[in-house]
C-alpha positions as CSV (number, residue, x, y, z in Angstrom):
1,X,-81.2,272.3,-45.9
2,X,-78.6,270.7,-42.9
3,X,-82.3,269.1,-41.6
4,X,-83.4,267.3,-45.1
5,X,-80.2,266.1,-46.1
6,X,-79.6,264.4,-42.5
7,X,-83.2,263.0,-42.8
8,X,-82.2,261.6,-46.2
9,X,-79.4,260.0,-44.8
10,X,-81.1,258.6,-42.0
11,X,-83.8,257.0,-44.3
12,X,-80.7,256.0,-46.7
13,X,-79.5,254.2,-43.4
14,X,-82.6,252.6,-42.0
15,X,-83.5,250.9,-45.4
16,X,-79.7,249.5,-45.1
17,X,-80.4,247.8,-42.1
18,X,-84.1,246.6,-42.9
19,X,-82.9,245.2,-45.9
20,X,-79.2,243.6,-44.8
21,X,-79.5,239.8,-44.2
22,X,-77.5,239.3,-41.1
23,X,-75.3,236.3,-40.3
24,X,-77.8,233.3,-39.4
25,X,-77.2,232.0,-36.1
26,X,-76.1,235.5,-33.9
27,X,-78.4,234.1,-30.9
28,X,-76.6,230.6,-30.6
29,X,-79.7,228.7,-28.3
30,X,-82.1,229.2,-25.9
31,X,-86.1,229.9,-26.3
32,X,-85.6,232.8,-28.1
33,X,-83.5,231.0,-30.6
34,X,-85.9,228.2,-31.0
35,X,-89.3,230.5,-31.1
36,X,-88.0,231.9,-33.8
37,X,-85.9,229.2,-35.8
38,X,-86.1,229.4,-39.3
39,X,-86.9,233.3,-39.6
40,X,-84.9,235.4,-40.8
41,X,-83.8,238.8,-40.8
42,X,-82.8,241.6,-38.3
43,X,-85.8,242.0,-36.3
44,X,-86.4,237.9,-35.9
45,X,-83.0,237.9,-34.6
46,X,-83.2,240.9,-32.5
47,X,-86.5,239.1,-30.7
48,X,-85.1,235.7,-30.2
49,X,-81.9,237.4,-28.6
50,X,-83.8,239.4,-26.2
51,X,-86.0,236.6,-24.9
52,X,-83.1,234.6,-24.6
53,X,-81.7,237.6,-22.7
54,X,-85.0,238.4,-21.0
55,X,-85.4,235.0,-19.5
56,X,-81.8,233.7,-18.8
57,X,-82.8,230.6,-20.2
58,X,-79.6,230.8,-22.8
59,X,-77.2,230.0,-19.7
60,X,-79.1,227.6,-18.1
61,X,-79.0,225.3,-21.3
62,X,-75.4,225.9,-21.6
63,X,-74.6,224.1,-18.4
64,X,-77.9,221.6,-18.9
65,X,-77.5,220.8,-23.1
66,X,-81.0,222.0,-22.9
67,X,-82.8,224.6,-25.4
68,X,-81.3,223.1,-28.4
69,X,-77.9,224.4,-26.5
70,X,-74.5,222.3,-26.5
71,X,-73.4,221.1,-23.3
72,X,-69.6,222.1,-23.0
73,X,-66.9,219.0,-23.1
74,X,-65.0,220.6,-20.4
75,X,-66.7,222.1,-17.0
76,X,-63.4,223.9,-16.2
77,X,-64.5,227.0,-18.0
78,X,-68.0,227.7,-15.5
79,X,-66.4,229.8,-13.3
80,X,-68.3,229.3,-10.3
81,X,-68.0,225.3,-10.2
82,X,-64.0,226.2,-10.7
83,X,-64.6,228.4,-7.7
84,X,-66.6,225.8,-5.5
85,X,-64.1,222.8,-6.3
86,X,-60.8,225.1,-5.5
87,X,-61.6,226.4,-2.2
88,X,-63.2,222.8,-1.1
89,X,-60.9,220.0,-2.7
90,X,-60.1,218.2,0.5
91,X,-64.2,217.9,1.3
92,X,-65.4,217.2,-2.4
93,X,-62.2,214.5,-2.1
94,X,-64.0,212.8,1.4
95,X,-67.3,213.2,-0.3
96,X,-66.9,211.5,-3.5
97,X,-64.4,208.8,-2.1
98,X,-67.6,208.3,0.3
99,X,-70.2,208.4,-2.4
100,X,-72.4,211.1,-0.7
101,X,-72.1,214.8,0.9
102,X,-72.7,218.3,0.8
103,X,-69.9,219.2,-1.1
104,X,-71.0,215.8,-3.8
105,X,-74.7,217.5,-4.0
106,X,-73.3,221.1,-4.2
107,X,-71.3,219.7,-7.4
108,X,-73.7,218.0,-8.9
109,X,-76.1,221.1,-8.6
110,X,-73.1,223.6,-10.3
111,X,-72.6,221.0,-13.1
112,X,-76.4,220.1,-13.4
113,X,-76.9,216.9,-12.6
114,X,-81.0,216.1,-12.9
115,X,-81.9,214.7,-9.2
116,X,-83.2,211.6,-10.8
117,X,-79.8,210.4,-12.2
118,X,-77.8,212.5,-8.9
119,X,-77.3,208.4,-7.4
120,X,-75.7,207.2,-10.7
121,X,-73.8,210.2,-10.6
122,X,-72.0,210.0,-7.6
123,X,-71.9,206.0,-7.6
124,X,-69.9,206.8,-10.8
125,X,-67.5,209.3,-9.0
126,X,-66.9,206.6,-6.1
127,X,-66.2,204.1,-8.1
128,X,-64.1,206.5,-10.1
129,X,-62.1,208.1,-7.3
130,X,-58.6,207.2,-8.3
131,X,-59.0,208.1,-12.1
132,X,-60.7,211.8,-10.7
133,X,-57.9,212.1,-7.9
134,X,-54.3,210.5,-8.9
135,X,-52.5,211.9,-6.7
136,X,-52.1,214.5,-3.8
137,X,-50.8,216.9,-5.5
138,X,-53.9,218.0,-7.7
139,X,-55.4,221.1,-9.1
140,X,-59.0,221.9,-8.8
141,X,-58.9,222.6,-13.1
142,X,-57.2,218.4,-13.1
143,X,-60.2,217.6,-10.8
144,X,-63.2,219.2,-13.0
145,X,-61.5,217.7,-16.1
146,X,-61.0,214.4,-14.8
147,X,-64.7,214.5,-13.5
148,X,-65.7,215.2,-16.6
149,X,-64.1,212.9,-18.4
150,X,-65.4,209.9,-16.4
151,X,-68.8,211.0,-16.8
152,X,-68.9,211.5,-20.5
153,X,-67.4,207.6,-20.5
């Protein structure tokens, strides 16, 4: 009797769940999300989440606005490029008032810079020093928003 009541429960419980309409939009972006745009329903979302999972395409279009993803305003929340530009102000400093450098390239790799547009990028940083470092006394966090705010200009 225990047995047929639990199995009538768990049916009772599975048609619940094959029948509730999740919230649209539980994947945010990535391939997943776009394979399967405009379907709805648990299992749709189940898929789109695991191939955005599956492939680790969902971050990469984070940092790159790719996917169908936003590209954050502010850089300072990736928390390796916060990482990177604290331990090696004093060379990114020498590197962008120089307009080229390891620590320039490794920066433009963590925030995603294409190589084709790499030049422009750190012309614009040069020719952007003062505005990116005002003074001696700056943070890393001041840095990244600064940088980003004279690239999205």
């Amino acid at each position: 009797m225990k047995k047929c009541l639990l199995g009538v429960a768990v049916c009772f419980f599975l048609v619940a769940v094959a029948y509730a309409e999740p919230p649209k939009d539980n994947c945010g972006c990535g391939w997943g999300s776009m394979a399967f745009k405009g379907k709805e329903g648990l299992i749709f979302q189940v898929l789109a989440a695991t191939t955005n999972g599956s492939f680790g395409n969902q971050t990469f279009g984070i940092t790159s606005g790719t996917a169908e993803c936003k590209k954050p305003k502010s850089f300072s929340s990736n928390e390796e490029l916060n990482k990177f530009v604290a331990d090696n102000l004093d060379n990114l400093a020498k590197d962008i008032a120089r307009g080229e450098g390891e620590s320039l390239e490794t920066l433009a790799e963590l925030m995603g810079v294409p190589e084709a547009q790499r030049p422009v990028f750190y012309a614009t940083l040069q020719t952007h020093f003062t505005q990116i470092f005002p003074s001696e006394n700056i943070t890393h966090v001041d840095v990244i928003e600064n940088i980003a705010r004279v690239t999205q200009s």
